[in-house]
C-alpha positions, 0 to 999 in steps of 0.5 A, spaced: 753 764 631 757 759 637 752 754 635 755 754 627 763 753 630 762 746 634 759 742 627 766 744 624 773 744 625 776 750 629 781 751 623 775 752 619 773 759 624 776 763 619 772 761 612 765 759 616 765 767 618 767 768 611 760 763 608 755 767 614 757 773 610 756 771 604 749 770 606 748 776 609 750 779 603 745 776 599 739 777 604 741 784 605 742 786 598 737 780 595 743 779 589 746 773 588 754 773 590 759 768 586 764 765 591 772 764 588 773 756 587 773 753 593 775 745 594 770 740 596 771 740 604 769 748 603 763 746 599 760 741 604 761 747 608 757 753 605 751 748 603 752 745 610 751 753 613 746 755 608 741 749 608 735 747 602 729 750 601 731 757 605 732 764 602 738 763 600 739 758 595 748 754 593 749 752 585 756 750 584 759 749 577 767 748 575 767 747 568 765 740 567 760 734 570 765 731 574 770 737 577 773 737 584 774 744 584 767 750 583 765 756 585 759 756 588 754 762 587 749 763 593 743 767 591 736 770 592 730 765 591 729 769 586 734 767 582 736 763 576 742 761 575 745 759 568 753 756 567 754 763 564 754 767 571 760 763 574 765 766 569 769 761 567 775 762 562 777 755 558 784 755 556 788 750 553 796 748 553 799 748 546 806 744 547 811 740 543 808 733 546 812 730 540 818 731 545 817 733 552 811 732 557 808 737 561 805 734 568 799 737 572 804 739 577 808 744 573 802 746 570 799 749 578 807 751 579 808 756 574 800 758 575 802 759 582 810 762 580 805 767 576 801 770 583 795 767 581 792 764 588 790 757 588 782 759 589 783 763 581 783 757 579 780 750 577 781 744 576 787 742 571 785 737 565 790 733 562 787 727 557 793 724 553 797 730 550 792 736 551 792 740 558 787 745 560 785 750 565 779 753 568 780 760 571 777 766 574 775 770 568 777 776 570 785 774 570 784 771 563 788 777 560 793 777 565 794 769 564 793 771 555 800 776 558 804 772 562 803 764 562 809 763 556 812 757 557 811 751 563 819 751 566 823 752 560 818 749 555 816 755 551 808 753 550 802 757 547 796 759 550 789 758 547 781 761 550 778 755 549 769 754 548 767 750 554 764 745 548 772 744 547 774 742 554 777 735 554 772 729 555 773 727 562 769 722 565 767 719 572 774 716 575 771 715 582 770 708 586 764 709 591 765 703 596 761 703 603 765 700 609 765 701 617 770 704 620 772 703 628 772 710 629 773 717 625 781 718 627 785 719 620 789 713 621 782 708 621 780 711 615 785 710 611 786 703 613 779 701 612 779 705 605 786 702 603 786 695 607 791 696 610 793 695 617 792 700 622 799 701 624 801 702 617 797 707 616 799 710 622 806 711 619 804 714 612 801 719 616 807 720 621 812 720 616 808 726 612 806 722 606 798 723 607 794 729 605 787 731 607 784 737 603 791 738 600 795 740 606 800 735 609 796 732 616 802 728 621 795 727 626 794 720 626 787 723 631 786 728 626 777 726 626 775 726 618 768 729 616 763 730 610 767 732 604 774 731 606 779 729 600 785 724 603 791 722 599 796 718 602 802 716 597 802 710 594 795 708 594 791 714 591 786 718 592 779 718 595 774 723 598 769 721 604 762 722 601 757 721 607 757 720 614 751 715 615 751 715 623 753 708 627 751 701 627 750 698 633 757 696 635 757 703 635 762 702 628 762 709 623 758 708 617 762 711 611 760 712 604 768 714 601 770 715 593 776 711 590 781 714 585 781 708 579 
């Protein structure tokens, strides 16, 4: 087990324990097990954990082709997954767009004000005026109850077929660069093109996010799979650590917001 522990951060200890049993799971009780939805630094780590070709096999779905957030479903070999098995609920937002705007913040303050935890729910879709939804089917009844008004908008809430989800494309820039080291403050001057020293301040002055949650570290060493946004120059993810070259400069592949 100590082996796992040092390819993954020590704040990751907690969920990688959680992954191992849900492997066990399934290879004690040769059934699948489906997973809440997890955020793409957690799904690098489950499929990190649990390999290819072995006896437990990962499939991830969210809703659409293009989400950040899935649930992953591990399973025997056995096994054939189909979308159905996530259980995944679509709604969508009904509001007078005429006359106020509902941002995507609104809409994760007032799931959050409702008790639903962020791993209930998906990804949040907005194409002009129309928002939707993903969420764990199981919450869909208390959602139909509760979910009435986005601050003092009062809206109405629709259960949509997967086939009427808004049409969402692809939105990521993939860019290959070299960075001195894997340090935040590196990467986000190469990513940004900006100085180094900028970057630092970004992160100090807490204006840069990795997975989500606010990072002040300029040292803090990135990996596979970790989403950053800084404020006011986007987000992007870093898809693939391709090892160094032989000045000993890190090799990344990283997605850009566009």
């Amino acid at each position: 087990m100590d082996n796992i522990y040092q390819h993954f951060r020590p704040e990751e200890k907690e969920f990688i324990d959680q992954v191992v049993n849900w492997k066990q799971y399934v290879e004690d009780c040769y059934a699948p097990k489906l997973t809440d939805f997890l955020d793409p630094r957690q799904i690098h780590i489950v499929q990190s954990i649990i390999g290819i070709g072995q006896q437990v096999r990962v499939h991830v779905f969210g809703g659409h082709e293009f989400c950040e957030r899935k649930r992953v479903l591990l399973y025997p070999d056995y096994y054939t997954p189909a979308d159905e098995d996530f259980q995944i609920a679509l709604f969508e937002i009904k509001y007078p767009s005429k006359f106020v705007t509902i941002t995507h913040r609104q809409v994760l303050g007032t799931l959050m004000s409702l008790g639903v935890k962020r791993e209930k729910f998906g990804d949040i879709l907005i194409g002009g005026h129309r928002i939707q939804f993903f969420i764990v089917k199981e919450l869909k009844d208390y959602i139909k109850l509760e979910f009435c008004q986005v601050g003092k908008i009062s809206i109405e809430l629709l259960e949509m077929n997967m086939n009427e989800m808004i049409s969402i494309g692809e939105t990521w820039h993939e860019q290959q660069t070299t960075v001195s080291s894997l340090r935040l403050d590196a990467v986000i001057s190469s990513i940004y093109n900006i100085s180094r020293q900028k970057a630092q301040t970004l992160i100090q002055h807490g204006q840069v996010k990795v997975n989500w949650r606010i990072t002040e570290q300029t040292s803090f060493i990135c990996d596979e799979g970790d989403m950053i946004s800084a404020r006011g120059y986007g987000r992007s993810k870093i898809i693939v650590i391709d090892g160094q070259t032989r000045k000993e400069k890190w090799r990344i592949l990283v997605g850009v917001m566009k």
